[in-house]
C-alpha positions as YAML, in Angstrom:
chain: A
units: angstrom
residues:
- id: 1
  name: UNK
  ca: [106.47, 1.64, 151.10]
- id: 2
  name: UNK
  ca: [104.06, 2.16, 147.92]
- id: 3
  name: UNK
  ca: [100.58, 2.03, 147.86]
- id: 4
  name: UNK
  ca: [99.38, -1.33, 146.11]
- id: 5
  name: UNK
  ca: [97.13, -0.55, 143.42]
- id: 6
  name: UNK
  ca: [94.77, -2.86, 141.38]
- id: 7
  name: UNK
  ca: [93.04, -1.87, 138.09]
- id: 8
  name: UNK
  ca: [90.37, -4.48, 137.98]
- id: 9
  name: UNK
  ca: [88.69, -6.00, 134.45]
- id: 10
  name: UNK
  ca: [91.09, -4.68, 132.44]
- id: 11
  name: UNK
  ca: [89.87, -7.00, 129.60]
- id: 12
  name: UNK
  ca: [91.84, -5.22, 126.21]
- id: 13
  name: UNK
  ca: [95.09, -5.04, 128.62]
- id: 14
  name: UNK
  ca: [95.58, -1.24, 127.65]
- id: 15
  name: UNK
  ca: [95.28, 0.44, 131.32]
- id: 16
  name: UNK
  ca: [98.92, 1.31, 131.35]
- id: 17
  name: UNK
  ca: [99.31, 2.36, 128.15]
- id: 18
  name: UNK
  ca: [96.65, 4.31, 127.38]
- id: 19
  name: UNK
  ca: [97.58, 6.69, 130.55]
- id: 20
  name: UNK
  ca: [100.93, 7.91, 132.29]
- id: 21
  name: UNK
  ca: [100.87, 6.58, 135.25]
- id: 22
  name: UNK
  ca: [104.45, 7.10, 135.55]
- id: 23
  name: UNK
  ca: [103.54, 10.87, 136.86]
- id: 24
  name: UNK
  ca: [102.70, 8.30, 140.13]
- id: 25
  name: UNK
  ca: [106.39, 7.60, 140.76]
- id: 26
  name: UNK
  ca: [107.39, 5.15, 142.98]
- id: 27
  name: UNK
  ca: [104.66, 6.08, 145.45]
- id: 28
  name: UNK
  ca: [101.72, 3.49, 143.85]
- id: 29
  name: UNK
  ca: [102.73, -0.09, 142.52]
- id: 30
  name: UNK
  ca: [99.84, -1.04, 139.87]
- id: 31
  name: UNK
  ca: [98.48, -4.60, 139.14]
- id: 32
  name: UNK
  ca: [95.86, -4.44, 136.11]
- id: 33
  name: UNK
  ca: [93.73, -7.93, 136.00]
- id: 34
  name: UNK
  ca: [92.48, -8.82, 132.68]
- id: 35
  name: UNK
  ca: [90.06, -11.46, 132.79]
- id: 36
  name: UNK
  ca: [86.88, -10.84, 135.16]
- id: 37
  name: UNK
  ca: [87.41, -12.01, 139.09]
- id: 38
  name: UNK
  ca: [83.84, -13.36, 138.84]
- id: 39
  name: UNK
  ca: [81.52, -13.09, 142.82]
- id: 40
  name: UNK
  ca: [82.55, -11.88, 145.88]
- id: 41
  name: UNK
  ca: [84.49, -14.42, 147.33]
- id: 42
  name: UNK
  ca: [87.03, -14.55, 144.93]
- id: 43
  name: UNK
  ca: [87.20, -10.48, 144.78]
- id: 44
  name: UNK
  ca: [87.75, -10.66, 148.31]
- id: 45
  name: UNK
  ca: [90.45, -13.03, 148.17]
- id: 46
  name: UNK
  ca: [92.11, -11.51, 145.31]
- id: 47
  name: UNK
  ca: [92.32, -8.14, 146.50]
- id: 48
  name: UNK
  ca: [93.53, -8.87, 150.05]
- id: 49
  name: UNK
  ca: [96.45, -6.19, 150.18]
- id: 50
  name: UNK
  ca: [95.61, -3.46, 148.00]
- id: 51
  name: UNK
  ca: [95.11, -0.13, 149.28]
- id: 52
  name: UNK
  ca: [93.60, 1.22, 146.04]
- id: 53
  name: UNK
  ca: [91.21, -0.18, 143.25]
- id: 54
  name: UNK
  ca: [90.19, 1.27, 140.17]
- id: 55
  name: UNK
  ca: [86.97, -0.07, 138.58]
- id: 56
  name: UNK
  ca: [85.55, -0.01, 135.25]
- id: 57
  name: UNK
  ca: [81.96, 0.90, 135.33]
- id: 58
  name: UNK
  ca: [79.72, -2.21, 136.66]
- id: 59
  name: UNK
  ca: [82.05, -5.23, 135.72]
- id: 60
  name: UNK
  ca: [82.47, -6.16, 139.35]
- id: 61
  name: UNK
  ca: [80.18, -6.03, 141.83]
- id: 62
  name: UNK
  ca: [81.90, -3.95, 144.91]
- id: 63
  name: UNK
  ca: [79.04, -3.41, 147.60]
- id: 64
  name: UNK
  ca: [79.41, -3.47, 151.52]
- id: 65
  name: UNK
  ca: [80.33, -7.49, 151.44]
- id: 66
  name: UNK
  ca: [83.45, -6.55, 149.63]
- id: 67
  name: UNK
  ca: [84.56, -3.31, 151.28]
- id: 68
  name: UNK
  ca: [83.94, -4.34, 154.83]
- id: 69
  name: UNK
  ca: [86.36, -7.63, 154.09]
- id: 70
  name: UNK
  ca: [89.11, -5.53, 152.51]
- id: 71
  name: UNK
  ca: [91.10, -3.89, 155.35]
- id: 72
  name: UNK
  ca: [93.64, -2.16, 153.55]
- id: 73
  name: UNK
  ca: [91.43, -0.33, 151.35]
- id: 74
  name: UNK
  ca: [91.93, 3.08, 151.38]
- id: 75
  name: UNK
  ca: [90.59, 4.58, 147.94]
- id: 76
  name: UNK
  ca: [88.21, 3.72, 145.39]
- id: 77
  name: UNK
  ca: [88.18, 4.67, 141.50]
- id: 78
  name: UNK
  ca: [85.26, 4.38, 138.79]
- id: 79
  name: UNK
  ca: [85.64, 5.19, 135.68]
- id: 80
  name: UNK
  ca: [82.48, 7.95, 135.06]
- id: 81
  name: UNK
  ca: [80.55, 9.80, 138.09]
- id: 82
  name: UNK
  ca: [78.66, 6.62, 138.48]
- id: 83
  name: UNK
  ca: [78.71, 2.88, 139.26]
- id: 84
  name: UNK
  ca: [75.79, 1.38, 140.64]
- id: 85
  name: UNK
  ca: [78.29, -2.09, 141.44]
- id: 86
  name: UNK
  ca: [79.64, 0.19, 143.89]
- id: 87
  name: UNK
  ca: [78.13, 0.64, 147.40]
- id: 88
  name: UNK
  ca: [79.39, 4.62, 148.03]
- id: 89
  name: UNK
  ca: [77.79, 4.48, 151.49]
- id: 90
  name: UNK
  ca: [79.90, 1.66, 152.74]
- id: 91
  name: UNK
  ca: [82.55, 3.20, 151.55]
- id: 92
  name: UNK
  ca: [82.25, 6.55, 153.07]
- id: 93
  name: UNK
  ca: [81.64, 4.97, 156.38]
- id: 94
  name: UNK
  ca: [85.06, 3.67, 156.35]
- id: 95
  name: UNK
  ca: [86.33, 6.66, 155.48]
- id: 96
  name: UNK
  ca: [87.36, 5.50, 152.16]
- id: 97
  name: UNK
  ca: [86.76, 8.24, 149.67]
- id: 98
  name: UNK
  ca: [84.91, 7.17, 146.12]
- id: 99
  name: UNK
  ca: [86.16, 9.38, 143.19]
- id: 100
  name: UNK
  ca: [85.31, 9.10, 139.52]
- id: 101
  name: UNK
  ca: [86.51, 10.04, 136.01]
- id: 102
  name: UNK
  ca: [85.36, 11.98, 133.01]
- id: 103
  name: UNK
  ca: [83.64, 10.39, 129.89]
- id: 104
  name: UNK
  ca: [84.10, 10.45, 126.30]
- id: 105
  name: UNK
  ca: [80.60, 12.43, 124.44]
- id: 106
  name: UNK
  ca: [78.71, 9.96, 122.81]
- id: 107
  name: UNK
  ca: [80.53, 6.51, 121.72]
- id: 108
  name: UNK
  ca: [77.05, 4.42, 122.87]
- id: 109
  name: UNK
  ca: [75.02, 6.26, 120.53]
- id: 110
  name: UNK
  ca: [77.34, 5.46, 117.52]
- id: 111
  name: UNK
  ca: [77.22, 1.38, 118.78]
- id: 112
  name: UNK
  ca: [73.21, 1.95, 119.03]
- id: 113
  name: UNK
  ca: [73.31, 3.27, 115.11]
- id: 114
  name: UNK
  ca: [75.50, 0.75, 114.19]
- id: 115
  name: UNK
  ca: [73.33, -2.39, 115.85]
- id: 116
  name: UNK
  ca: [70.66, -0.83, 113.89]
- id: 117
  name: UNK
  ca: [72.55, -1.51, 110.60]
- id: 118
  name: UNK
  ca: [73.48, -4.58, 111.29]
- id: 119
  name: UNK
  ca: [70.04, -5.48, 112.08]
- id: 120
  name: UNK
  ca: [68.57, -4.19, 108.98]
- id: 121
  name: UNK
  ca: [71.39, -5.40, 106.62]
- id: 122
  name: UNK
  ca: [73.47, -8.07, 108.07]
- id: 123
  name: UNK
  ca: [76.97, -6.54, 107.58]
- id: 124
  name: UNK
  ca: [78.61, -8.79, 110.13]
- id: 125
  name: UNK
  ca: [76.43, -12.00, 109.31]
- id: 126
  name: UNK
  ca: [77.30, -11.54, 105.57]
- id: 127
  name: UNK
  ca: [81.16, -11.15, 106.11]
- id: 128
  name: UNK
  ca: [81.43, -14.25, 107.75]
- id: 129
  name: UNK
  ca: [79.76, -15.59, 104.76]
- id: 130
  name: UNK
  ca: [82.39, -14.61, 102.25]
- id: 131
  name: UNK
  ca: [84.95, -15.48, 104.77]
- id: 132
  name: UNK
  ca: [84.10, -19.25, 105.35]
- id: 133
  name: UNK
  ca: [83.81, -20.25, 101.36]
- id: 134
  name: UNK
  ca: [79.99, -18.81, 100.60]
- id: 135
  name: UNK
  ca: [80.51, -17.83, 97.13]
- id: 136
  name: UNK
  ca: [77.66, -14.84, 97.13]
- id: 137
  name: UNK
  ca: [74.95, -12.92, 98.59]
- id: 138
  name: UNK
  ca: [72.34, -14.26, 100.57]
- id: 139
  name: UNK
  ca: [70.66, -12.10, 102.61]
- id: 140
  name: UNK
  ca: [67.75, -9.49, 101.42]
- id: 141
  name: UNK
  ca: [68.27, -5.99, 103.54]
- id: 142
  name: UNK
  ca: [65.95, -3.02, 104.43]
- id: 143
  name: UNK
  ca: [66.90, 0.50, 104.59]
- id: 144
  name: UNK
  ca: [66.68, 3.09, 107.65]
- id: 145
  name: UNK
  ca: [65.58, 5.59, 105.77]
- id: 146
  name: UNK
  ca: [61.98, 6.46, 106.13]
- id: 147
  name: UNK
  ca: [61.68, 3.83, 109.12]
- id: 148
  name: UNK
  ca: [60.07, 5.24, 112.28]
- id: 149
  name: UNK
  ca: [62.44, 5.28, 115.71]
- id: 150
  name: UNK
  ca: [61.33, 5.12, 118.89]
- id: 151
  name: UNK
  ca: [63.49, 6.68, 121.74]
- id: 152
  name: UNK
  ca: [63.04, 5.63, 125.04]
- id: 153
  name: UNK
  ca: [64.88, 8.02, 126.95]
- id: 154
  name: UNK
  ca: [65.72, 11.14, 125.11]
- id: 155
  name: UNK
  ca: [68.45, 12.75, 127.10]
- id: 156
  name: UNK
  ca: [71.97, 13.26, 126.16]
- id: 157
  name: UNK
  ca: [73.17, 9.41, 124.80]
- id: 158
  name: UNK
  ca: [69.16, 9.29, 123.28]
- id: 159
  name: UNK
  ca: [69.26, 12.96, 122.02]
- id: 160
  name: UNK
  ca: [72.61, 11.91, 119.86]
- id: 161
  name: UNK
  ca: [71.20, 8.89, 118.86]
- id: 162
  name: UNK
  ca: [68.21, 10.81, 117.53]
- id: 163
  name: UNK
  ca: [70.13, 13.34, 115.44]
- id: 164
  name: UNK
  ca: [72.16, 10.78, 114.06]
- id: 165
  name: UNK
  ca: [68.76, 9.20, 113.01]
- id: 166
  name: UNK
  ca: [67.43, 12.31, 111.53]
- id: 167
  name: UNK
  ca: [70.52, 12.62, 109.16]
- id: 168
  name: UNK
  ca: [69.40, 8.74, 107.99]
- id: 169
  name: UNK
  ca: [66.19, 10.14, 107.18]
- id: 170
  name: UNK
  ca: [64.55, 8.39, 109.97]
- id: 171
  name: UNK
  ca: [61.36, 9.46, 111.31]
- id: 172
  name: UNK
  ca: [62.22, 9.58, 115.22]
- id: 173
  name: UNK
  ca: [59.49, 9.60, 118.25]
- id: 174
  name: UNK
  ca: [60.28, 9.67, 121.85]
- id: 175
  name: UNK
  ca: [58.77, 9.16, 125.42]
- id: 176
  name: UNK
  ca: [60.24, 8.59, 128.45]
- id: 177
  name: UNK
  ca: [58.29, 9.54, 132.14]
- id: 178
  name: UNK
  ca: [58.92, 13.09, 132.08]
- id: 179
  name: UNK
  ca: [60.08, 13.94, 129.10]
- id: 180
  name: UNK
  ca: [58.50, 17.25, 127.30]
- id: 181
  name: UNK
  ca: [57.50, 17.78, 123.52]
- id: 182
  name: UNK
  ca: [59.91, 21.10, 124.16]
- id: 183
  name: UNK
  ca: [62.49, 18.54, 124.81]
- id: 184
  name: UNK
  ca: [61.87, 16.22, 121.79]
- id: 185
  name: UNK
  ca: [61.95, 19.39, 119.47]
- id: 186
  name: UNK
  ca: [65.08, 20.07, 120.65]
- id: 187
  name: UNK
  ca: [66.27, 16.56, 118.88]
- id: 188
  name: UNK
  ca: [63.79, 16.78, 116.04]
- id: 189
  name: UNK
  ca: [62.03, 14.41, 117.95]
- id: 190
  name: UNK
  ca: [57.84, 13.67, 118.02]
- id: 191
  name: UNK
  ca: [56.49, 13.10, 121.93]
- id: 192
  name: UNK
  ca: [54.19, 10.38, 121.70]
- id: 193
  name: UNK
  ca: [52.93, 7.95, 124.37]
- id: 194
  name: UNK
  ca: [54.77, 4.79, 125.78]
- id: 195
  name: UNK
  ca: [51.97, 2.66, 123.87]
- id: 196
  name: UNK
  ca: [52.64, 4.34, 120.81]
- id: 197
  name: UNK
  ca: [56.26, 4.56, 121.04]
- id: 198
  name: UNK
  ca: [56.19, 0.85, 121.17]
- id: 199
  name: UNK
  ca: [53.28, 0.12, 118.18]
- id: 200
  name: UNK
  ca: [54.50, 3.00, 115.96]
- id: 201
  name: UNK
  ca: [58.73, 1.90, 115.82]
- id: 202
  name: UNK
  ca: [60.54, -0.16, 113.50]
- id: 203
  name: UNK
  ca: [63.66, 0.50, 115.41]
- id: 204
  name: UNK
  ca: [63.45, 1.25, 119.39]
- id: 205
  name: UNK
  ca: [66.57, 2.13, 120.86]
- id: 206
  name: UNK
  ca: [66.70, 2.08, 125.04]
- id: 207
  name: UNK
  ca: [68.93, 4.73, 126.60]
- id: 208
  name: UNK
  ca: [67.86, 5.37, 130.07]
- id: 209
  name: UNK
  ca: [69.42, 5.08, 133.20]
- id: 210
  name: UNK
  ca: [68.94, 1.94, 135.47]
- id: 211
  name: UNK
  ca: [67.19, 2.70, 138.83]
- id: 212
  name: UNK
  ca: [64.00, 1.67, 140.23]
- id: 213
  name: UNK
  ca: [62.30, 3.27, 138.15]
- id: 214
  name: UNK
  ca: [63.30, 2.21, 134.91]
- id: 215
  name: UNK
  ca: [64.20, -1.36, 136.25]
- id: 216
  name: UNK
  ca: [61.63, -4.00, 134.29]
- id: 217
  name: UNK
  ca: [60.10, -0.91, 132.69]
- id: 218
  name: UNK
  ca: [59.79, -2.81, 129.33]
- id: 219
  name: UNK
  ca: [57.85, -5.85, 129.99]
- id: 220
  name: UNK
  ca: [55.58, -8.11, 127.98]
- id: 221
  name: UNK
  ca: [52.76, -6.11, 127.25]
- id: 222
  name: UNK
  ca: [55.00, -3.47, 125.95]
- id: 223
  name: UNK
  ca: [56.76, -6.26, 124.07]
- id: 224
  name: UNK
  ca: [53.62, -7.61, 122.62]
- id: 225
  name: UNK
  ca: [52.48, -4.02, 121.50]
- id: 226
  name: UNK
  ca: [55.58, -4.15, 118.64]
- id: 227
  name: UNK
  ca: [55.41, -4.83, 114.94]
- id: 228
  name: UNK
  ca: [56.35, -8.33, 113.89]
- id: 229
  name: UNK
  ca: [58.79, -6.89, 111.87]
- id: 230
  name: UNK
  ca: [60.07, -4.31, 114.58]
- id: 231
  name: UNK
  ca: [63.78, -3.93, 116.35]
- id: 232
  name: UNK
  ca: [64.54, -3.66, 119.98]
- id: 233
  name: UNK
  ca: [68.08, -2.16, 120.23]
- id: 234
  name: UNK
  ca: [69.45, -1.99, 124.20]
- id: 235
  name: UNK
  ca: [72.62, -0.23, 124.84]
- id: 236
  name: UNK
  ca: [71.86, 0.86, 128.40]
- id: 237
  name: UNK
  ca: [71.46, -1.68, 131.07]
- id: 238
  name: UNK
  ca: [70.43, -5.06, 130.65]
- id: 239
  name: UNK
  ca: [67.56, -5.17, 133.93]
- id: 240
  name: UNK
  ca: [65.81, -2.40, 132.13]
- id: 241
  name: UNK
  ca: [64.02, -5.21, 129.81]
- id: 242
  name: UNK
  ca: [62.20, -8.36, 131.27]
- id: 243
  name: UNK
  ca: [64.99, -10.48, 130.18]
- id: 244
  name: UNK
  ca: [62.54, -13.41, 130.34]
- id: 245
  name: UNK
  ca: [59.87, -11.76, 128.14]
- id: 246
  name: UNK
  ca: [62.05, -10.63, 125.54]
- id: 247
  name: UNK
  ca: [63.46, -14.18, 124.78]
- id: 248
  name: UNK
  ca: [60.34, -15.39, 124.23]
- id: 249
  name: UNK
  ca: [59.10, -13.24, 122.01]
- id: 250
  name: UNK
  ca: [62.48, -13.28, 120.17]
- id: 251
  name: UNK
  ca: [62.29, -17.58, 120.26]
- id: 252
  name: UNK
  ca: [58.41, -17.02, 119.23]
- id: 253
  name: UNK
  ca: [59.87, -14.56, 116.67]
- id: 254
  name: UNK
  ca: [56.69, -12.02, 117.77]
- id: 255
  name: UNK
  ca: [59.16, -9.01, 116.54]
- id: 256
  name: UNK
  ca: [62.12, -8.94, 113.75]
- id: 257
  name: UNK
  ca: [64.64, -9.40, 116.35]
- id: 258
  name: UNK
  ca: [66.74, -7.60, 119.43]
- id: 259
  name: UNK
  ca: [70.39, -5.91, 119.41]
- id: 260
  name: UNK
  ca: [71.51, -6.13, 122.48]
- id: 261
  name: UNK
  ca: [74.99, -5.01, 124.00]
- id: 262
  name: UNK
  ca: [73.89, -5.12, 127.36]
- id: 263
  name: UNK
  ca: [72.10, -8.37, 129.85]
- id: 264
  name: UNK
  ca: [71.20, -8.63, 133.58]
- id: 265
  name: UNK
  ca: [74.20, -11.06, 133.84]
- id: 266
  name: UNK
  ca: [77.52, -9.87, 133.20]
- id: 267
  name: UNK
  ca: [79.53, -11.50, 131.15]
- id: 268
  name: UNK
  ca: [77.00, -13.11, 129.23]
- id: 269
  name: UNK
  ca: [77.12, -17.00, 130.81]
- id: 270
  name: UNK
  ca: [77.93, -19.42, 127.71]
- id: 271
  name: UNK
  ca: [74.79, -21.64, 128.13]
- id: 272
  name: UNK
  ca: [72.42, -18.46, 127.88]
- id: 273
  name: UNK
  ca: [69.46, -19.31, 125.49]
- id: 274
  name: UNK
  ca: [69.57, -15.73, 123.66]
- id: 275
  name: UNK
  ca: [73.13, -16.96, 122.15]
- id: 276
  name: UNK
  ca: [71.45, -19.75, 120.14]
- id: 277
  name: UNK
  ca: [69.10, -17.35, 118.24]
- id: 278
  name: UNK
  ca: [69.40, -16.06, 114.59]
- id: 279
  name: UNK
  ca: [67.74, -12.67, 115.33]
- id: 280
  name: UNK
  ca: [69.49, -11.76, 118.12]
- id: 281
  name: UNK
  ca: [72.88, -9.14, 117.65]
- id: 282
  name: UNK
  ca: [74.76, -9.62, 120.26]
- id: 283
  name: UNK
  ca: [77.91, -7.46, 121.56]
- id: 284
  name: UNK
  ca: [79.58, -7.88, 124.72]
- id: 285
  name: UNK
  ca: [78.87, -4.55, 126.49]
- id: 286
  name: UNK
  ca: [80.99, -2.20, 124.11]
- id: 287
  name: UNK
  ca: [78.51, 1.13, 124.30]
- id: 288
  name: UNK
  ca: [81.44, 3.04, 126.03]
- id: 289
  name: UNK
  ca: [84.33, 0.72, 124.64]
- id: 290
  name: UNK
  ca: [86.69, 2.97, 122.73]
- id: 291
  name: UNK
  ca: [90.24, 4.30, 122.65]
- id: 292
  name: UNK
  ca: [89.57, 7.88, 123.14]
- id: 293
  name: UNK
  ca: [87.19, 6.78, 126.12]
- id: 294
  name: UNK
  ca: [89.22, 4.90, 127.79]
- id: 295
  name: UNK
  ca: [91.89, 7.41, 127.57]
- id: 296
  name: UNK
  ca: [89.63, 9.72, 129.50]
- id: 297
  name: UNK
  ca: [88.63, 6.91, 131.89]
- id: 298
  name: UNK
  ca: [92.34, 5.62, 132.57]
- id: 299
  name: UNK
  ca: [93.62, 8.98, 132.71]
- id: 300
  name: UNK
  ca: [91.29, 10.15, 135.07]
- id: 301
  name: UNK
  ca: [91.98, 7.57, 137.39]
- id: 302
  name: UNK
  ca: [95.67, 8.28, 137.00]
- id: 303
  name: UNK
  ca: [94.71, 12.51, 138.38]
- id: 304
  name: UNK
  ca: [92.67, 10.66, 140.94]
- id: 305
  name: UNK
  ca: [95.62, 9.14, 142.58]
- id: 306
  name: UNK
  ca: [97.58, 11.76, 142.17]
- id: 307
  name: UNK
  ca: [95.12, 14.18, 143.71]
- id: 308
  name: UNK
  ca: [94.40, 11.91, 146.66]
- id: 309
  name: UNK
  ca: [98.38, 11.21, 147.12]
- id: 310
  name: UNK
  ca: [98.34, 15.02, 147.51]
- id: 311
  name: UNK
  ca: [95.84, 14.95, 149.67]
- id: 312
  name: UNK
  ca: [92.86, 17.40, 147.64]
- id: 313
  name: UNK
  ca: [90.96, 14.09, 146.31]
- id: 314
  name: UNK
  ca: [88.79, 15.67, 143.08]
- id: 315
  name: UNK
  ca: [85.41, 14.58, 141.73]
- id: 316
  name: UNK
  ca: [84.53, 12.67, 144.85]
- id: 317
  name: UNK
  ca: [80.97, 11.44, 144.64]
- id: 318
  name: UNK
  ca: [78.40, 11.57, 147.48]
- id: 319
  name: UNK
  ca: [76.68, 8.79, 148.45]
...
């Protein structure tokens, strides 16, 4: 009898065609779901049955709830090396491994750059202009180049994002808790404080990693510490930001404006306030959104079966 396996938020409907998963056989009968199972109850429900699942970074949340109330589980699949939706512990003390995937290099970095543009010169905002009957121009731009951005977290998506910057002819500073000026020379980056990086950008672009740390790490005072005419771009994780904070000083228009591709609610609910507002970019969580990445991603999960079905699991993560 095969394994039942479900591919959850599969939201472009590509999972089986971007990978072979016919190198499965008949051993593993695959069920992709394309629109989100929303909270726990209906997960639970839903997935009553399956032995596998194969997630797609933090789109559903799978934590002890979930994997104590599925008793056929047997294996669990992120795509990447981590998923904070998923509770690893609870996992491993069922005995059901958690295994993850390779990533693509640097896709989020490329979606930060191109937020930034938008921002300064309305690409998107004038093309729907010209394609509902405006007969011209409207809008009055500003250029990147000689603008000053501020990195918060200059590691490997922030370090791209940087170089990419530099080739603008942006002026790029950095700070992040323990980040060196060694570091930020690497990127052609300045080390400045968390005050300055926040008084001194036009652009500030957010690329840490969420954890208790970094969790509500930009608040209002850092907020009110911006340029009127400054950017906050966040590609990283919504709860990183005071949610609240930023859409008031976005509604009290106390900076330019916000791109934002990530929220602490996921999907974005269709009543949120930040929707309404003219300064606001919004994209729906596509920093790691590509072809090439979800080939990786789906792929991976494909040699993760396989490798568990053979019974030498690979790139099982720890707890």
């Amino acid at each position: 009898m095969a394994y039942r396996c479900a591919i959850l938020d599969d939201y472009q409907n590509c999972a089986l065609q971007v990978a072979d998963w016919s190198v499965l056989g008949d051993q593993v009968e695959t069920k992709a779901f394309t629109e989100w199972l929303g909270g726990s109850d209906n997960v639970i429900k839903t997935l009553q049955g399956f032995d596998m699942v194969c997630l797609m970074r933090e789109r559903t949340l799978f934590d002890r709830k979930v994997i104590e109330a599925l008793p056929s589980l047997k294996l669990i699949i992120t795509c990447g090396m981590r998923n904070a939706a998923i509770d690893v512990a609870a996992a491993k003390e069922r005995g059901i491994p958690t295994l993850g995937t390779e990533s693509a290099g640097f896709p989020t970095a490329e979606l930060a750059i191109g937020i930034m543009l938008e921002l300064a010169r309305k690409i998107g905002w004038e093309d729907a202009r010209m394609k509902t009957g405006h007969l011209w121009q409207k809008t009055l731009g500003i250029e990147l180049e000689g603008k000053t951005l501020g990195v918060l977290g200059l590691g490997k998506l922030g370090g791209r994002t940087a170089r990419i910057a530099k080739a603008i002819g942006m002026r790029v500073i950095a700070w992040s808790q323990n980040l060196t000026a060694e570091k930020c020379k690497e990127y052609g980056a300045e080390l400045v404080s968390k005050e300055d990086l926040f008084r001194q950008s036009d652009f500030l672009t957010i690329h840490l990693v969420l954890s208790a740390r970094s969790r509500g790490l930009v608040g209002a005072q850092d907020l009110a510490l911006m340029k009127k005419t400054a950017f906050l771009v966040n590609t990283s994780r919504g709860p990183i930001v005071d949610e609240d904070a930023l859409l008031k000083a976005l509604q009290e228009r106390r900076i330019g404006g916000a791109g934002l591709d990530v929220f602490a609610t996921e999907p974005l609910p269709l009543d949120h306030p930040v929707r309404k507002l003219d300064n606001v970019v919004l994209t729906p969580h596509l920093g790691y959104v590509t072809d090439e990445n979800y080939r990786r991603y789906y792929g991976g999960m494909v040699e993760d079966i396989r490798s568990w079905l053979d019974g030498k699991p690979v790139r099982v993560m720890s707890a």
